[in-house]
N, C-alpha and C positions, 0 to 999 in steps of 0.2 A: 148843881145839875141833877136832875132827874129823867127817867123816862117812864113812861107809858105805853103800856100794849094798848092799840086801838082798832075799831074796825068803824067804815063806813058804807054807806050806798053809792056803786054806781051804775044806774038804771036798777035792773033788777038783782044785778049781784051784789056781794059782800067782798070787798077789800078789804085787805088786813095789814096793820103798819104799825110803826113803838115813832110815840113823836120823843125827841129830846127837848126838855124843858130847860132855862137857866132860871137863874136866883129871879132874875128883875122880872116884874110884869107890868104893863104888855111889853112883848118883846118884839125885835124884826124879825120875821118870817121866812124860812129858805122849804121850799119845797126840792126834792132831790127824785127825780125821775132815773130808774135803773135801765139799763143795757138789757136785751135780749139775751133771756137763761131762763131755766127754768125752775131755779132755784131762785127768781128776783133778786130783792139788793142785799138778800141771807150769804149768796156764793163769795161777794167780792168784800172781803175788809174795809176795803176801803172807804163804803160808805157810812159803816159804824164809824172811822178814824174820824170822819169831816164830821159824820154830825156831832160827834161828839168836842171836838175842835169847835164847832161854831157853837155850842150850847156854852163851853167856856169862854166864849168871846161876845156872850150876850145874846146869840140868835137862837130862835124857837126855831126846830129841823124838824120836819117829817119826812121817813125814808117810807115808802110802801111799796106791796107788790100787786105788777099790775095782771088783769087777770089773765088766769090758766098758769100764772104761774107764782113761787112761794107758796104760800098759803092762800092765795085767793081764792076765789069762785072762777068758771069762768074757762075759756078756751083763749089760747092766743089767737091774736086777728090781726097779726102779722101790723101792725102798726096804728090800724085804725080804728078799733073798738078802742081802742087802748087809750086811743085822745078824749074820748070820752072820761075814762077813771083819769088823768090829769087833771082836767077842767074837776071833777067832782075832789079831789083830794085836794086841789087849790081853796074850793071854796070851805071844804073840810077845813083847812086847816085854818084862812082867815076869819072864821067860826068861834075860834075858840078864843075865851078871854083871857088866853094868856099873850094871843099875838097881837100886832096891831098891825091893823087892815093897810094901813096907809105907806107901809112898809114892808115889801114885798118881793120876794126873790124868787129865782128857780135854775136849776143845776140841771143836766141832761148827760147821762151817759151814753153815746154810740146810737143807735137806735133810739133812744130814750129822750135826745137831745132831741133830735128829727121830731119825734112826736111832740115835747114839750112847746117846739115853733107850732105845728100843728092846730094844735089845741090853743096858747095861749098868747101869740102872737100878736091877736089881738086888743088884748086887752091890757088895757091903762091899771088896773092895779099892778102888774106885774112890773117893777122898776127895776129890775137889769137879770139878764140871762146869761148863766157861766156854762158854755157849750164844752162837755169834755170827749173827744177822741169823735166826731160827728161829722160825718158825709155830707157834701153838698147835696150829691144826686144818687141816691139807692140803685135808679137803670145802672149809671154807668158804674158804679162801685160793683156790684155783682157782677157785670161783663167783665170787668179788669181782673175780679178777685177767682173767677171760675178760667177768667183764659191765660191770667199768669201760672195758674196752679197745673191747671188741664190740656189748657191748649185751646185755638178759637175752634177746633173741628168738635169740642166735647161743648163749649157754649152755642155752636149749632145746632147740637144734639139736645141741647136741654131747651132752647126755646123749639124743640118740633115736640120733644112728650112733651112740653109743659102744654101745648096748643090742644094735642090732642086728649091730653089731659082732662083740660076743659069739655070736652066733647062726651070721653068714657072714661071714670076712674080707673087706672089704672095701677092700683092695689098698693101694696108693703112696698113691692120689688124696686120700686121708682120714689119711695120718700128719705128723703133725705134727713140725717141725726144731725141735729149740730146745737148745740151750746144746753143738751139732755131735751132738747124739743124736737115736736117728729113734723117736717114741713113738707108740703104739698108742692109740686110743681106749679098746676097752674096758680096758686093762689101766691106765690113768689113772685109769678110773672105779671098778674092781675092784680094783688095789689101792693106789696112791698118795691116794688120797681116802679110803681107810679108817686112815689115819696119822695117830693124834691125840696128839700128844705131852703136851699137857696134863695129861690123864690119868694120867701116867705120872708128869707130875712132883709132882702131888699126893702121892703115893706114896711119892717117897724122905725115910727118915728121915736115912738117915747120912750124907749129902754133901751140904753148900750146895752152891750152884747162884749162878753169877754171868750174867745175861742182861745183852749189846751190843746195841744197835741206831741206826743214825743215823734221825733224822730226817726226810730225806729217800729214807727206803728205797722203792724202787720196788716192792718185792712183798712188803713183811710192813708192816703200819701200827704206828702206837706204841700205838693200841686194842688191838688183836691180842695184843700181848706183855702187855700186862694180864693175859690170863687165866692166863698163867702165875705169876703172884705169887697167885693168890685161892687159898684153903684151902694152902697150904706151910706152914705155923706158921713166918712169918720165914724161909724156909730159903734164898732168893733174895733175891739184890740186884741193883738196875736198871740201868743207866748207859747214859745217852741222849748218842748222839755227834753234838754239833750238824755242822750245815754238809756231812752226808754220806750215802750212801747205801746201797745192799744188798752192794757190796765195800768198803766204809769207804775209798773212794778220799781222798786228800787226809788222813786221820783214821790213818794205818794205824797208824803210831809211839804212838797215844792208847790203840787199840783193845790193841795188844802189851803198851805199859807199864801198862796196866788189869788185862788176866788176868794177866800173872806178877805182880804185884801182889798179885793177889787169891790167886796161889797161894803166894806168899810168906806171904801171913798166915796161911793155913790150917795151913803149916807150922810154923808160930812158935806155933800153937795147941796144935801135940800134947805 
């Protein structure tokens, strides 16, 4: 195994990512889309543990970060500039003469996952998506997660500033910190709440789809990921990691040897 510091283009910015290489070339390809932070997929272990894990198991890994955050270029855009740097990091990676085109993967952390359907849901290179800790529906996920915590009178209160938001910025006093990124009202409500992954996954014909989720997830429920198995015809398979939660803490070794697992068979299928 090897890795590599790389950067690429997406539109006018500059992404920044370390692919993991193994001995064999070409190899199959795993693209790994991080979770919302600002630190990209630098904060979580977990994404060195897999790629590092699939580079011993034969798969070329690309971890990046997407922009405004890591080291990229770039402003967060709350989910949707961001499909743009997938699709560019996808073809980034089957680019390179180490992978081979025709075998092709991609992993989605939380956010990350939502965008990965987003962007590449379409597309037939892509032979099987391993969805880890990922919302059906970003509206109702935010309603749930602001009105379990706060209450429904404080999710009233935040869809009237986030309205008027829109109208006149309404400064520091009303942005919200969370995962070291500074978020906007209205642009929560405009456009991370209009991100319905579901939808999308209904959609794909030619790639299963393998959904993680522990148990004790603090911000996606095991109801939630339900809807992502209704109308697939079988195309998704569930696997509930007990004892854990929205970083598969404690689980992390289950969650790794589950997706290459799962992308092992897909391969042993063609």
């Amino acid at each position: 195994m090897k890795t590599l510091e790389v950067e690429f283009n997406s539109g006018s910015l500059v992404l920044q990512g370390v692919l993991y290489l193994p001995d064999r070339e070409p190899a199959p390809g795993i693209l790994v889309c991080h979770a919302m932070h600002a630190e990209g997929f630098r904060w979580l272990p977990l994404y060195r543990s897999f790629a590092e894990k699939a580079s011993e198991r034969g798969f070329a890994c690309l971890l990046f970060d997407f922009r405004g955050c890591g080291k990229s270029e770039g402003q967060f855009d709350y989910g949707w500039g961001e499909q743009e740097d997938a699709r560019a990091a996808f073809e980034f990676l089957l680019e390179r003469r180490e992978v081979d085109p025709d075998e092709a993967f991609v992993v989605g952390r939380s956010l990350g996952g939502t965008i990965s359907l987003y962007a590449l849901a379409r597309d037939h290179k892509v032979k099987g998506f391993a969805l880890w800790a990922t919302t059906p529906d970003h509206h109702r996920n935010i309603r749930n997660f602001i009105v379990k915590r706060q209450g429904a009178l404080r999710y009233a209160l935040f869809l009237v500033l986030s309205y008027i938001d829109s109208l006149h910025d309404l400064g520091k006093a009303t942005r919200i910190q969370l995962f070291g990124l500074t978020l906007r009202l209205r642009d929560l409500r405009r456009k991370m709440m209009k991100l319905h992954a579901a939808q999308l996954l209904s959609k794909i014909e030619h790639a299963p789809v393998l959904l993680l989720i522990g148990d004790k997830d603090e911000y996606v429920t095991l109801e939630e990921t339900q809807e992502f198995e209704n109308g697939t015809g079988g195309k998704v398979r569930s696997i509930t990691l007990a004892g854990t939660g929205h970083t598969f803490k404690g689980a992390e070794s289950l969650a790794i040897a589950a997706t290459l697992e799962w992308f092992d068979e897909l391969l042993n299928e063609r």
